[in-house]
C-alpha positions as CSV (number, residue, x, y, z in Angstrom):
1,X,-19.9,-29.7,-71.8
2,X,-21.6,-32.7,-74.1
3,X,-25.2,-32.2,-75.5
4,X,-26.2,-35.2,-77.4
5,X,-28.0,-34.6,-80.3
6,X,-29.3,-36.7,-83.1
7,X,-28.6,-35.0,-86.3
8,X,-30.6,-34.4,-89.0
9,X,-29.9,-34.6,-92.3
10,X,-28.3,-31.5,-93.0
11,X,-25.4,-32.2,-90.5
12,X,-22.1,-32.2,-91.4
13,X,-19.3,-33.3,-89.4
14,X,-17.0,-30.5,-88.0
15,X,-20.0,-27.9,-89.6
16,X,-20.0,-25.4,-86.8
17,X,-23.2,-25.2,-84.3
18,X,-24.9,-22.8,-82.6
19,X,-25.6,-23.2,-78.9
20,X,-29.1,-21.3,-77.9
21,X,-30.5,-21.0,-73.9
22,X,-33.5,-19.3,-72.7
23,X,-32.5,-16.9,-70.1
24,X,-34.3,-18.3,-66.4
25,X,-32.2,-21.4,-67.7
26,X,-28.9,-20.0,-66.9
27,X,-27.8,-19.5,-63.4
28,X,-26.1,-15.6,-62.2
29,X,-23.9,-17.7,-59.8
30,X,-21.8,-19.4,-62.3
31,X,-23.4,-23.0,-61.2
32,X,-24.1,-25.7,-63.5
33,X,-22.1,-27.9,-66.5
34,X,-20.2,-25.3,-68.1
35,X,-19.3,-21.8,-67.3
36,X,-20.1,-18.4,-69.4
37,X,-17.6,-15.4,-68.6
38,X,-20.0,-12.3,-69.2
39,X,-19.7,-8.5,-68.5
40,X,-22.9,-6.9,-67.6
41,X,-23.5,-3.8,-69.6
42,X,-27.4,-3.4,-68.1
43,X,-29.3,-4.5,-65.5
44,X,-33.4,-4.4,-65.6
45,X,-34.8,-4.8,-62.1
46,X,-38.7,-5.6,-62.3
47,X,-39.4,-6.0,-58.8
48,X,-39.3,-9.4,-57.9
49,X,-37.4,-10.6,-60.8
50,X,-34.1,-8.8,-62.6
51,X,-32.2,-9.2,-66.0
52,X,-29.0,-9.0,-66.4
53,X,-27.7,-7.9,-70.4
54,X,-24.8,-9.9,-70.6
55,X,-21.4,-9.7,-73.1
56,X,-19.1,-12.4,-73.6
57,X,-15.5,-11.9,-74.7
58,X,-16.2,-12.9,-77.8
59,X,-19.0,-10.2,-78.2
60,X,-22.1,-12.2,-78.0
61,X,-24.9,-10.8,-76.6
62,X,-27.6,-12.7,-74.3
63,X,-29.8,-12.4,-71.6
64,X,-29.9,-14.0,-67.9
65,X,-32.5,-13.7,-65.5
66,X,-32.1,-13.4,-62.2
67,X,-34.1,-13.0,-58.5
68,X,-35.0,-9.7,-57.9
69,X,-32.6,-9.4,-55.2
70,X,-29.3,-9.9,-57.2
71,X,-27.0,-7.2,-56.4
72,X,-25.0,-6.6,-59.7
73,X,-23.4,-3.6,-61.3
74,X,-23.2,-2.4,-64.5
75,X,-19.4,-3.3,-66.1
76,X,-19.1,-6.3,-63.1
77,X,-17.8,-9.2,-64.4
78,X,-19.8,-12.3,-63.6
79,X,-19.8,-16.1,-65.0
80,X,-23.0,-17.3,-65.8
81,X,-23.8,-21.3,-65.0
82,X,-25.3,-23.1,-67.9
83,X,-26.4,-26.8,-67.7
84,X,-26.5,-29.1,-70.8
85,X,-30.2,-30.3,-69.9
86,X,-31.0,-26.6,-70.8
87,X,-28.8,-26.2,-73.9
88,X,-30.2,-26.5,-77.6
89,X,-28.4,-26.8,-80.8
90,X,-28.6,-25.3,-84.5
91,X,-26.9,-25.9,-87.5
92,X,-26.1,-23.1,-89.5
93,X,-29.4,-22.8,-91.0
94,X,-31.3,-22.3,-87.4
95,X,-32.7,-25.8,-87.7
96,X,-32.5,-27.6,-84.3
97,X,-31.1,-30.8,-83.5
98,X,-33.2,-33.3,-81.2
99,X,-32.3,-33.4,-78.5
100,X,-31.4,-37.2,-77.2
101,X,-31.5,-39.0,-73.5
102,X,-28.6,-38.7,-71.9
């Protein structure tokens, strides 16, 4: 998956990046640009909406919301869909990089 992104002046080429999402921007089907696989370790049903607490292989923790009718299970294994539109990025510092037309 490509984000383009003009950097600012603390950028450094080959300076690792941090990739952030909100999570109604990341699909529980696995659709969009690039594909997340996540293990659910808890699932918060509100009624009409539901979050899944999600674990990557690599540990990361995050967030994905989903319609209140997702049937999902504690320890399933799911990939979560994540399109470039909705992707930001940070240097190392948390600064973001703006974001640029595609």
């Amino acid at each position: 998956m490509k984000v383009l992104c003009n950097p600012n002046e603390n950028a450094q080429t080959g300076a690792p990046v941090h990739f952030g999402f909100a999570p109604e921007h990341l699909d529980p089907e696995g659709n969009g640009d690039a594909k997340i696989p996540a293990k659910v370790f808890a699932v918060e049903r509100l009624g009409g909406e539901t979050y899944l607490y999600v674990n990557t292989r690599e540990g990361r923790e995050f967030t994905v919301h989903a319609p209140g009718d997702k049937v999902v299970s504690e320890g399933e294994e799911i990939s979560v869909g994540v399109s470039s539109e909705s992707c930001h990025v940070f240097n190392q510092q948390g600064t973001a990089f703006e974001r640029l037309a595609a």
